[in-house]
TORPA-4810 file (N, C-alpha, C, O; in nm, 3 decimals):
<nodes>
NODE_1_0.082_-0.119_0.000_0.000_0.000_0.000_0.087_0.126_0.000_0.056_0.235_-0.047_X
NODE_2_0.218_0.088_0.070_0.264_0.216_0.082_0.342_0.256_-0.089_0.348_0.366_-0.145_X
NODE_3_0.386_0.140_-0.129_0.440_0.183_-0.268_0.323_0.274_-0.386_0.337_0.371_-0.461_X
NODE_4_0.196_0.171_-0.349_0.070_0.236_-0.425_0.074_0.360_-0.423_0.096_0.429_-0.522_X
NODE_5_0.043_0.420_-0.256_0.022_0.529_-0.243_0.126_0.598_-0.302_0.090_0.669_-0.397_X
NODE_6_0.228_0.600_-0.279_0.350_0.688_-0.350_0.298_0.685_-0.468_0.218_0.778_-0.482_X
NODE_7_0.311_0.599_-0.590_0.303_0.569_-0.719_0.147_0.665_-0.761_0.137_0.741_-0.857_X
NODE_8_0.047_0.638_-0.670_-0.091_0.712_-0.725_-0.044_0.863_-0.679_-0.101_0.956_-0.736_X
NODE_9_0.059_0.893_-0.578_0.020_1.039_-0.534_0.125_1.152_-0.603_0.119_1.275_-0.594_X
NODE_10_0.252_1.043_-0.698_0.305_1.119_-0.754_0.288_1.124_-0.886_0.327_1.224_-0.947_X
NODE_11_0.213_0.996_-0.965_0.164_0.995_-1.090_0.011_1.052_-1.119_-0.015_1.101_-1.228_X
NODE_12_-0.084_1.042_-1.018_-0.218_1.020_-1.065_-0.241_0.905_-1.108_-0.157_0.828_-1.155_X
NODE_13_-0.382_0.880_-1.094_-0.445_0.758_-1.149_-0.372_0.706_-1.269_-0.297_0.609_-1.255_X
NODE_14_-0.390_0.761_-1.381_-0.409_0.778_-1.535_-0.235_0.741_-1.515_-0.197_0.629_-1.546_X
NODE_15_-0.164_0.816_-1.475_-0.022_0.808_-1.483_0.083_0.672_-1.431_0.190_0.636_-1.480_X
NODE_16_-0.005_0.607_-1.300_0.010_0.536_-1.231_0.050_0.376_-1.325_-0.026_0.340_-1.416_X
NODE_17_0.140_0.315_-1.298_0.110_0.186_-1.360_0.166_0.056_-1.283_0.269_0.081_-1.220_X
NODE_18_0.129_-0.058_-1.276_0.182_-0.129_-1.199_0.284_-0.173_-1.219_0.301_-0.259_-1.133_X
NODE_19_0.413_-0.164_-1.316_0.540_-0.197_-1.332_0.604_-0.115_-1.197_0.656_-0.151_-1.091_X
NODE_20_0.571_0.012_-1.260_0.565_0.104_-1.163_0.561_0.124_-0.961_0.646_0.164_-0.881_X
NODE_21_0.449_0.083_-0.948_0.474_0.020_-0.824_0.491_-0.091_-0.790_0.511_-0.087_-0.668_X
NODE_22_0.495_-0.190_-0.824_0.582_-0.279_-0.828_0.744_-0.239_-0.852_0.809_-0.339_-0.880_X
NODE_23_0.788_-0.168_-0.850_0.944_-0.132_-0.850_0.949_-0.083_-0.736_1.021_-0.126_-0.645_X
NODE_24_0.874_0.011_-0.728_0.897_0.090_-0.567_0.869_0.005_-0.457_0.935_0.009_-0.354_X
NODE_25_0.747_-0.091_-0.480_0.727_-0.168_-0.366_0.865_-0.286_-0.325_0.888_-0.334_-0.215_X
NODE_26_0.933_-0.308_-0.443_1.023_-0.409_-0.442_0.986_-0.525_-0.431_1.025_-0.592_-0.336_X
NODE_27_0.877_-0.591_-0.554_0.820_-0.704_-0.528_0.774_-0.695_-0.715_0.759_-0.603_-0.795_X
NODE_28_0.763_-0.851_-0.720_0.715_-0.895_-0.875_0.610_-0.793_-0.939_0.548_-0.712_-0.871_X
NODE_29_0.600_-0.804_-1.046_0.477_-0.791_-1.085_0.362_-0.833_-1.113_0.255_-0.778_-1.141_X
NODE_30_0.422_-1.018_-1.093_0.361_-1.141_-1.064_0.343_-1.111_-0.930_0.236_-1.162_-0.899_X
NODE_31_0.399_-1.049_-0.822_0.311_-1.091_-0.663_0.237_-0.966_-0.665_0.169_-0.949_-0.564_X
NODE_32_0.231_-0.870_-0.757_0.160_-0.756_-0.739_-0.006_-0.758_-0.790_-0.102_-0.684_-0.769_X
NODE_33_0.013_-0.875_-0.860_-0.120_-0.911_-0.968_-0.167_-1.031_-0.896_-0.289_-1.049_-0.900_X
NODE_34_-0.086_-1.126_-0.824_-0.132_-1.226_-0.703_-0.269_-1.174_-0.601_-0.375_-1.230_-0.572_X
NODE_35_-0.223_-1.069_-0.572_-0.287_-0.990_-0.484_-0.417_-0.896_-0.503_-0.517_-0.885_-0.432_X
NODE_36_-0.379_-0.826_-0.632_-0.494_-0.724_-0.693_-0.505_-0.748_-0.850_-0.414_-0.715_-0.926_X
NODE_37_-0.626_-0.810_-0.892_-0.638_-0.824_-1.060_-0.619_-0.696_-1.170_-0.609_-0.712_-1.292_X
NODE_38_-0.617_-0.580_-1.109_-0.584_-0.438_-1.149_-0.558_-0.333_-1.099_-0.600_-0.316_-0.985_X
NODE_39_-0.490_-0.237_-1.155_-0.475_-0.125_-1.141_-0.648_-0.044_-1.022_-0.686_0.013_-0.920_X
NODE_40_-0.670_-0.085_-1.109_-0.853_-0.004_-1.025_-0.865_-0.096_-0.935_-0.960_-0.033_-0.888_X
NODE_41_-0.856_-0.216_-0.843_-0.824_-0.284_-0.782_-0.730_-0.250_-0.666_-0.757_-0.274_-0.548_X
NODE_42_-0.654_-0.211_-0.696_-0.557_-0.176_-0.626_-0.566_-0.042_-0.568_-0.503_-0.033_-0.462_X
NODE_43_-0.618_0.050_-0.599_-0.695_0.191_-0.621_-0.756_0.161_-0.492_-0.725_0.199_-0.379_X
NODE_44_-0.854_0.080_-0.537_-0.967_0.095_-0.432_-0.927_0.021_-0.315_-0.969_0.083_-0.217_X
NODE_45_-0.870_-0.075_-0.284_-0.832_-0.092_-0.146_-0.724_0.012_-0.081_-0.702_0.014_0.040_X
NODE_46_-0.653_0.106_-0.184_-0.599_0.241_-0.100_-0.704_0.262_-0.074_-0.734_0.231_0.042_X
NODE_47_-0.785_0.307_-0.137_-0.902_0.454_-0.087_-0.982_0.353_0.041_-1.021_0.406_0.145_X
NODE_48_-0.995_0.238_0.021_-1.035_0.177_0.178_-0.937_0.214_0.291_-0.973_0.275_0.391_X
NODE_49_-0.818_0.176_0.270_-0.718_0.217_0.393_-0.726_0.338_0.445_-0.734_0.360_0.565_X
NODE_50_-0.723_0.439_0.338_-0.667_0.572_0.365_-0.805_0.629_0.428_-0.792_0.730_0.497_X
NODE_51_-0.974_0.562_0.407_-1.084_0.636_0.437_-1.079_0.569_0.605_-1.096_0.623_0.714_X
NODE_52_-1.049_0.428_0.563_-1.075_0.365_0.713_-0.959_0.442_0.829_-0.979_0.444_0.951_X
NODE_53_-0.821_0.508_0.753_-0.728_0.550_0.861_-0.786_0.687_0.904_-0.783_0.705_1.026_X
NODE_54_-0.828_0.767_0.844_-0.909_0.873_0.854_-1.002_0.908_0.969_-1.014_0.998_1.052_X
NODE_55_-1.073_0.770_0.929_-1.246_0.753_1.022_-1.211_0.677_1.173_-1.294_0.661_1.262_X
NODE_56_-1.046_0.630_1.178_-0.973_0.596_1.309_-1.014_0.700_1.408_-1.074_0.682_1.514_X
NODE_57_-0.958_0.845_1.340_-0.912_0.938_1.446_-1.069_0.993_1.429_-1.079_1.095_1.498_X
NODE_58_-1.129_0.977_1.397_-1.237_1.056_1.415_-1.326_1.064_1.552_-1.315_0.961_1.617_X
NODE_59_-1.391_1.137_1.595_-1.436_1.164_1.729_-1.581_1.088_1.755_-1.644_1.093_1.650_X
NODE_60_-1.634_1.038_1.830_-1.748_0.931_1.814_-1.817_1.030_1.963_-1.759_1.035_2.072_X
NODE_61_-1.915_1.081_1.940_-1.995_1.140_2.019_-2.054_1.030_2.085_-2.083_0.922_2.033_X
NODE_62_-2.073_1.073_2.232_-2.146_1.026_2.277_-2.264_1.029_2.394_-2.267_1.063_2.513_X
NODE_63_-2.350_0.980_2.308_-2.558_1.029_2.400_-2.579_1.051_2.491_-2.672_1.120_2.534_X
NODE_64_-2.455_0.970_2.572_-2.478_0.971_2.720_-2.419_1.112_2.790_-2.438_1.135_2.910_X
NODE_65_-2.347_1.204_2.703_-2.279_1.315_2.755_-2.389_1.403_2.769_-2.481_1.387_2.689_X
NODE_66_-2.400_1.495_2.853_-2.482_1.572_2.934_-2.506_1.712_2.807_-2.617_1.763_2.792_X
NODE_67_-2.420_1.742_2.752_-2.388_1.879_2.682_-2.426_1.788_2.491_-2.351_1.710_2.431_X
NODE_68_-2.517_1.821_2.461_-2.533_1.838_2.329_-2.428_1.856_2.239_-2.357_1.782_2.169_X
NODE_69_-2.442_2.008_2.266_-2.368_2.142_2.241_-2.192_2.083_2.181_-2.126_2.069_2.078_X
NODE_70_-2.185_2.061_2.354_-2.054_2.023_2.348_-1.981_1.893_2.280_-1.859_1.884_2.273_X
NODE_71_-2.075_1.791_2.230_-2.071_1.708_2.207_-2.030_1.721_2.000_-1.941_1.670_1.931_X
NODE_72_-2.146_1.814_1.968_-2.111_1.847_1.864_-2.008_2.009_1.826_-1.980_2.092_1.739_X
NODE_73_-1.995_1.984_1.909_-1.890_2.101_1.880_-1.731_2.001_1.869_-1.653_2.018_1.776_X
NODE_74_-1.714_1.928_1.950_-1.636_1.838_1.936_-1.621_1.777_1.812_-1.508_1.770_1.764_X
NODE_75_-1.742_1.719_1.736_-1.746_1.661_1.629_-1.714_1.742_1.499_-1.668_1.686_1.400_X
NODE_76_-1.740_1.875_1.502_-1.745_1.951_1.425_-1.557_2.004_1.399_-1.488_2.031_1.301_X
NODE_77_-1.541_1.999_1.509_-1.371_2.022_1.554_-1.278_1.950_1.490_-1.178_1.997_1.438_X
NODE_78_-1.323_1.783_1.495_-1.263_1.689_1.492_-1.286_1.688_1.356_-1.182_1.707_1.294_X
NODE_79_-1.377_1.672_1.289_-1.434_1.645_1.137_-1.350_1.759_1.023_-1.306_1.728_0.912_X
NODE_80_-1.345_1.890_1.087_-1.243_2.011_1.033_-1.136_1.950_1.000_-1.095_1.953_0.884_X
NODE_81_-1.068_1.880_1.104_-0.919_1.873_1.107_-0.861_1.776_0.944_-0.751_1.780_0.888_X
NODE_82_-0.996_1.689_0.904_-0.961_1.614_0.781_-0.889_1.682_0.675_-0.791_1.645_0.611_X
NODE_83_-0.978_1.821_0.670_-0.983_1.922_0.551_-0.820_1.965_0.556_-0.736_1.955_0.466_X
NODE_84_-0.805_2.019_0.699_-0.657_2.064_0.749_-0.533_1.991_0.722_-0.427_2.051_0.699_X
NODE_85_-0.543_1.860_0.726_-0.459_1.788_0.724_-0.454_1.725_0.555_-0.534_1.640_0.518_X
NODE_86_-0.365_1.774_0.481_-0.354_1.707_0.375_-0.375_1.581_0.338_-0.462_1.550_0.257_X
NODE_87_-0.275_1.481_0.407_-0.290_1.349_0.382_-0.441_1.281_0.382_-0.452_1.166_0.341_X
NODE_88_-0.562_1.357_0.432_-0.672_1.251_0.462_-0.755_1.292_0.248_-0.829_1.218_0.183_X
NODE_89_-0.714_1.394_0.217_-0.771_1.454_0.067_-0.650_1.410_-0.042_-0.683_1.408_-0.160_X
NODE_90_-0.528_1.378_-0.011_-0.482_1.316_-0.113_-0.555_1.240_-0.205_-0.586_1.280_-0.317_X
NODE_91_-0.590_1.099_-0.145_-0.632_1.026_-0.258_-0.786_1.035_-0.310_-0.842_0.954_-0.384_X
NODE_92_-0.837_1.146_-0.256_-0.972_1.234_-0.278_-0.950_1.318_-0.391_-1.048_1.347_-0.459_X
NODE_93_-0.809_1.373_-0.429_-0.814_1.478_-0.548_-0.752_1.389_-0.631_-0.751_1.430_-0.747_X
NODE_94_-0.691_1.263_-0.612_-0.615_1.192_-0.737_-0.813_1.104_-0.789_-0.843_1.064_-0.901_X
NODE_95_-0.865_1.103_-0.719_-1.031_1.004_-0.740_-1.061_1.141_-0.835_-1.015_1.128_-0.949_X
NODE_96_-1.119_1.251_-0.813_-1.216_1.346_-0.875_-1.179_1.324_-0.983_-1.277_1.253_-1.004_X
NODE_97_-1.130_1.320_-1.069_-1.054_1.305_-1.268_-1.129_1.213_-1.297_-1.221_1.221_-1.378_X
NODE_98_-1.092_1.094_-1.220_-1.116_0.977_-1.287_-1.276_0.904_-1.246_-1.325_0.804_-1.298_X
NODE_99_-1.326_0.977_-1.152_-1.466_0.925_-1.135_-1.574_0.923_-1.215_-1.659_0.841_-1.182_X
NODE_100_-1.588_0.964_-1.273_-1.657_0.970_-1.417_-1.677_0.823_-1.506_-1.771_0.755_-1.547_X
NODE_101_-1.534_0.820_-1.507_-1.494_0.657_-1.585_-1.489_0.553_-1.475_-1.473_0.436_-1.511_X
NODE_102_-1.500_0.577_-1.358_-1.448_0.493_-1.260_-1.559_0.471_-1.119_-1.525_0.442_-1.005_X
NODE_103_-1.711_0.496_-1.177_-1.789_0.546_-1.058_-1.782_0.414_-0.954_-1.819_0.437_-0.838_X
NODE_104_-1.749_0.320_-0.976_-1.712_0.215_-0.841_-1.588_0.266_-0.731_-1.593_0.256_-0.608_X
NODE_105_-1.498_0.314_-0.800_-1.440_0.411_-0.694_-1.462_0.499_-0.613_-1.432_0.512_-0.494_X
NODE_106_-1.540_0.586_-0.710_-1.625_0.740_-0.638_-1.747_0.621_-0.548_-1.748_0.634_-0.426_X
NODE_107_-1.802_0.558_-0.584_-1.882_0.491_-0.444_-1.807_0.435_-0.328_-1.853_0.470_-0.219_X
NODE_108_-1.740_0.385_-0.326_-1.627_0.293_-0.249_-1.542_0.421_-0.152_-1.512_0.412_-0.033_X
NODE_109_-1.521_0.522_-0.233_-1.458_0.637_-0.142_-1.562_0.703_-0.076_-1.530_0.745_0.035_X
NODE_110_-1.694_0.727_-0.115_-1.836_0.800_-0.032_-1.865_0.702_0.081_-1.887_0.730_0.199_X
NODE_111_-1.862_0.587_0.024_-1.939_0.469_0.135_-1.802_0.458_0.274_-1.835_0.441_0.392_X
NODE_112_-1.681_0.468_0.238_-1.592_0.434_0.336_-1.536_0.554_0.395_-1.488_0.533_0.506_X
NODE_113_-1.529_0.649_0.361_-1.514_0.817_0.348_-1.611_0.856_0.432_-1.633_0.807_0.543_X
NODE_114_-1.694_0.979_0.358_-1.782_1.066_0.418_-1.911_0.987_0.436_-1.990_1.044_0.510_X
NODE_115_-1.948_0.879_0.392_-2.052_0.800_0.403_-2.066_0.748_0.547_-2.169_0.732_0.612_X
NODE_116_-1.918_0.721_0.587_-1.916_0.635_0.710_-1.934_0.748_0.822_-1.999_0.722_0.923_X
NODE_117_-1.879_0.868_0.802_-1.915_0.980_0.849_-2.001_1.011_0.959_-2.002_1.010_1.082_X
NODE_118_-2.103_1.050_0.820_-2.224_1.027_0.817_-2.319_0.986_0.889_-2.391_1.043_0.971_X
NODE_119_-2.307_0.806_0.821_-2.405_0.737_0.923_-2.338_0.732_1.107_-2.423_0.704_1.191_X
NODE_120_-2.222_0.754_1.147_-2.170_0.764_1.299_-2.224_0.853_1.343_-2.235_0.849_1.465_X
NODE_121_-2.290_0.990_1.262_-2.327_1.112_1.321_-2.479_1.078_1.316_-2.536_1.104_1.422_X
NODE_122_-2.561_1.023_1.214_-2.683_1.043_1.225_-2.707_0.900_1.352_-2.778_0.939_1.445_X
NODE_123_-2.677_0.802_1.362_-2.668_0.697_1.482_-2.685_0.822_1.608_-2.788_0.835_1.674_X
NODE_124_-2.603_0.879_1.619_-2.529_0.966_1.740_-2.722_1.044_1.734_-2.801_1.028_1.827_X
NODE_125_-2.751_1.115_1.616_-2.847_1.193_1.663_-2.979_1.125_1.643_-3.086_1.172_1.679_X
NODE_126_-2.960_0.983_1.569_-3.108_0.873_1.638_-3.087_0.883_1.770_-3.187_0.933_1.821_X
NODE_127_-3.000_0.858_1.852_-2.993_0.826_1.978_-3.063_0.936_2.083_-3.127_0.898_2.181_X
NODE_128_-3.047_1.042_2.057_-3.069_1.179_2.096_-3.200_1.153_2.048_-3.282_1.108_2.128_X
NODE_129_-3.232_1.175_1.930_-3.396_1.173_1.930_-3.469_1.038_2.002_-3.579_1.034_2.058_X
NODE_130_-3.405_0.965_1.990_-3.498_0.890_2.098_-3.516_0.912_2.244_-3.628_0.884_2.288_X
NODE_131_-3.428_0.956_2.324_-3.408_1.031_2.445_-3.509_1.142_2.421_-3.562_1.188_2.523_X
NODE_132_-3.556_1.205_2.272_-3.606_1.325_2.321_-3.596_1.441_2.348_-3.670_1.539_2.353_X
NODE_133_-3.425_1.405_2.377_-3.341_1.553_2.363_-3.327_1.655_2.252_-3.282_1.767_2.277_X
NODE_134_-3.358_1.625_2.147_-3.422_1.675_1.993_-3.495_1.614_1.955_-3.518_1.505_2.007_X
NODE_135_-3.569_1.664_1.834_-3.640_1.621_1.758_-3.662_1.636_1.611_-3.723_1.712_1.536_X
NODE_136_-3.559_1.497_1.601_-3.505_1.504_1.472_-3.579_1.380_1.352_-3.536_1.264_1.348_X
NODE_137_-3.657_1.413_1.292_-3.707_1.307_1.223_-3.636_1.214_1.145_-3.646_1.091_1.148_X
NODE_138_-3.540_1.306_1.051_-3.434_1.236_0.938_-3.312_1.240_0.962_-3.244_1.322_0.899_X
NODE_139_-3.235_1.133_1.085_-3.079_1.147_1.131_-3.003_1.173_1.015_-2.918_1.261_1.003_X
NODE_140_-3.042_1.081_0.922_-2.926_1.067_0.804_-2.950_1.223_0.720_-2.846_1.274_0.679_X
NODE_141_-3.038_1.275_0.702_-3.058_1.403_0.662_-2.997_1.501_0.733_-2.900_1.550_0.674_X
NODE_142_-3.021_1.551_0.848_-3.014_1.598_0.990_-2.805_1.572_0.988_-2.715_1.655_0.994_X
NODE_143_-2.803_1.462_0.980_-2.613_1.473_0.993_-2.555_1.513_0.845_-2.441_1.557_0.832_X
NODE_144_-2.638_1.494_0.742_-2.547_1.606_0.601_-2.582_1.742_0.665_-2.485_1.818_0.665_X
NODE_145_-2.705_1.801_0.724_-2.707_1.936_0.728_-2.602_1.941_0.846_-2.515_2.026_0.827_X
NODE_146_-2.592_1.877_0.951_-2.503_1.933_1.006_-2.346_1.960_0.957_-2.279_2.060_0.934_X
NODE_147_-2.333_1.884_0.956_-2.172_1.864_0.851_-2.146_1.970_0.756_-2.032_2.018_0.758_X
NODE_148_-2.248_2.024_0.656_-2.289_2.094_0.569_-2.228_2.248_0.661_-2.134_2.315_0.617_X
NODE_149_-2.285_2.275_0.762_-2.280_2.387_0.831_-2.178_2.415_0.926_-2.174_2.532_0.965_X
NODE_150_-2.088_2.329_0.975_-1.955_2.315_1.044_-1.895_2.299_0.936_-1.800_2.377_0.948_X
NODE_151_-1.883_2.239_0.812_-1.736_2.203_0.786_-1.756_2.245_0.604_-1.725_2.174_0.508_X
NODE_152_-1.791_2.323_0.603_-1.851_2.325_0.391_-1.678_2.403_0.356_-1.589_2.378_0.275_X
NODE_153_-1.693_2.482_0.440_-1.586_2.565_0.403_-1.475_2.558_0.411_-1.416_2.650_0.352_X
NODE_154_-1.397_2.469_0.471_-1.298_2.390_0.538_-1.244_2.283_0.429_-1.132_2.259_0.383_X
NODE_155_-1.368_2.230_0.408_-1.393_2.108_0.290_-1.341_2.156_0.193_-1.233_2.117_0.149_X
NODE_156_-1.437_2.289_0.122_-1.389_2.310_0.021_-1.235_2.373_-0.006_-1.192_2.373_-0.122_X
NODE_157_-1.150_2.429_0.105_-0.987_2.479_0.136_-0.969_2.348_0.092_-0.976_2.326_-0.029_X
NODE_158_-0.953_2.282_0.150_-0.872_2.090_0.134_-0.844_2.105_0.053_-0.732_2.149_0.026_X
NODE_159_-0.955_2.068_-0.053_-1.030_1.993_-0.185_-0.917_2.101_-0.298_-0.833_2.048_-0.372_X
NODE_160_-0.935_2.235_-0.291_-0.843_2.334_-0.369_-0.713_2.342_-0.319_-0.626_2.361_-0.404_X
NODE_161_-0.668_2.330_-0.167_-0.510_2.310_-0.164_-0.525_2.457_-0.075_-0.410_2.494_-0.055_X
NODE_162_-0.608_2.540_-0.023_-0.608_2.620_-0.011_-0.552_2.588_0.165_-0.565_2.482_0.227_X
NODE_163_-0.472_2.749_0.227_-0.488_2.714_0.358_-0.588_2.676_0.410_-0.695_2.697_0.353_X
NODE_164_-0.583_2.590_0.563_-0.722_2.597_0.624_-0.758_2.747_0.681_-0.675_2.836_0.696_X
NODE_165_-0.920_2.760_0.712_-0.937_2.881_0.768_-0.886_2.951_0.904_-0.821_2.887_0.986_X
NODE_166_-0.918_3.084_0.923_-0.833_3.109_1.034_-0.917_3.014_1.152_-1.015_2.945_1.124_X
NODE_167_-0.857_3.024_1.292_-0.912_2.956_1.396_-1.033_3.039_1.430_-1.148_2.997_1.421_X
NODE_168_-1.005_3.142_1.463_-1.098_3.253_1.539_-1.192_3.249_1.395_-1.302_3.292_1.430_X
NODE_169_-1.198_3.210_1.227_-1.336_3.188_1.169_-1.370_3.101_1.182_-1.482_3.079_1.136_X
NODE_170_-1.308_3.008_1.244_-1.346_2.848_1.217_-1.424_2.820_1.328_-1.513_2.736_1.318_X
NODE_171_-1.398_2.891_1.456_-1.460_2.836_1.600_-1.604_2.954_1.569_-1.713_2.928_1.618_X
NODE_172_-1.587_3.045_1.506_-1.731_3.130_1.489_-1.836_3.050_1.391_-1.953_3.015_1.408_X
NODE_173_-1.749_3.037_1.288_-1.855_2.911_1.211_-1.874_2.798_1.298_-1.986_2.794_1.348_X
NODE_174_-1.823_2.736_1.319_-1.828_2.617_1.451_-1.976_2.686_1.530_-2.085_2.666_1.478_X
NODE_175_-1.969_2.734_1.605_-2.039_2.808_1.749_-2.137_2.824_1.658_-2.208_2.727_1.682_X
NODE_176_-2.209_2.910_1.529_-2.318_2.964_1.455_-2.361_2.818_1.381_-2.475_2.820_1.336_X
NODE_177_-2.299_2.713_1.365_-2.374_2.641_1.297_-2.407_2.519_1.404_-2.492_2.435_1.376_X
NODE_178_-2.339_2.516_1.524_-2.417_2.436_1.654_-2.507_2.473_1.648_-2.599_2.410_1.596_X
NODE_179_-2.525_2.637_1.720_-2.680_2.682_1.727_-2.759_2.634_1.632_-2.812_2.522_1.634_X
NODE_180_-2.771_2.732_1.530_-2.855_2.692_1.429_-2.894_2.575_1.400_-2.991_2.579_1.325_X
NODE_181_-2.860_2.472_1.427_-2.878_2.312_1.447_-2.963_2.296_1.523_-3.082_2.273_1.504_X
NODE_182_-2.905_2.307_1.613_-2.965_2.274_1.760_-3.109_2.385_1.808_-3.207_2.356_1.878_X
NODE_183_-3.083_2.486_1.756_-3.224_2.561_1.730_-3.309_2.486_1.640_-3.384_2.407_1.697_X
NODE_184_-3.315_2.490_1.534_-3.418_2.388_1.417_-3.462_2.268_1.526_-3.574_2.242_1.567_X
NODE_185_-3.355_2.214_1.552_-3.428_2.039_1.611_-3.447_2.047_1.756_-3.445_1.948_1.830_X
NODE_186_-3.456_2.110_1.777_-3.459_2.184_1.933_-3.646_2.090_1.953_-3.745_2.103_1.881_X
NODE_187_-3.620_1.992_2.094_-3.762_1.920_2.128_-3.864_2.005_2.165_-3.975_1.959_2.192_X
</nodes>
């Protein structure tokens, strides 16, 4: 994986070839094809690693904490830091080109990526609506808008290469899009 990654992050997809990593990895091209029947094959169990190493550090709220608020403010914190940190959008901007021709990838990176996200956050706010503590009809809806409103802007810095935002905008967007959340679904 680690030769892959090198090979996809300094060639691109399109550029990428398995002679190729297979040299860097220091292994056949026969044990490289043992393992993965292709190039797109091989692709996609990076973009599994790199979504599943991602969704490691990620922050897992939890129902039983007294503070809402604080709970998603945490999440919102933690979910930023993807955008910030280069390595988690690498193999997110080498995917965008080729998804078009390649939409089993672009699914495979949503479903293990921001998909998995996702469903950890809307779980988090079924849980809450069943308590009562909101009242949220559509979790899985309910966690894109939230996400949507903590982190759009952050997302989109990554995605262009751009710095992340300052702190003091990031904790104001943070703080205005708790509320606003938590106002709407407010029990």
């Amino acid at each position: 994986m680690k030769a892959a990654r090198a090979v996809f992050l300094e060639a691109g997809y399109d550029g990428a070839t398995m002679d190729a990593i297979a040299r860097v990895g220091a292994l056949s091209k026969a044990t490289l094809y043992a393992h993965f029947s292709s190039k797109a094959a091989l692709f996609e169990e990076l973009i599994r690693v790199e979504c599943r190493a991602v969704n490691a550090n990620l922050y897992v709220p939890d129902p039983q904490n007294g503070s809402v608020e604080s709970e998603l403010r945490k999440v919102a914190i933690n979910y930023r830091r993807i955008f910030a940190q280069r390595e988690g959008l690498d193999i997110f901007r080498i995917l965008i080109p080729v998804a078009p021709r390649f939409p089993r990838l672009a699914e495979v990176f949503y479903d293990e990526g921001p998909g998995a996200s996702i469903r950890q956050i809307a779980t988090y706010l079924a849980a809450l609506n069943d308590t009562a503590r909101v009242r949220i009809p559509d979790p899985d809806l309910a966690a894109h808008q939230f996400l949507a409103l903590v982190a759009e802007d952050a997302k989109l810095a990554g995605a262009l290469a751009f710095p992340p935002p300052r702190a003091r905008d990031a904790n104001q967007l943070i703080d205005s899009g708790v509320a606003m959340f938590l106002d709407f679904y407010k029990a």
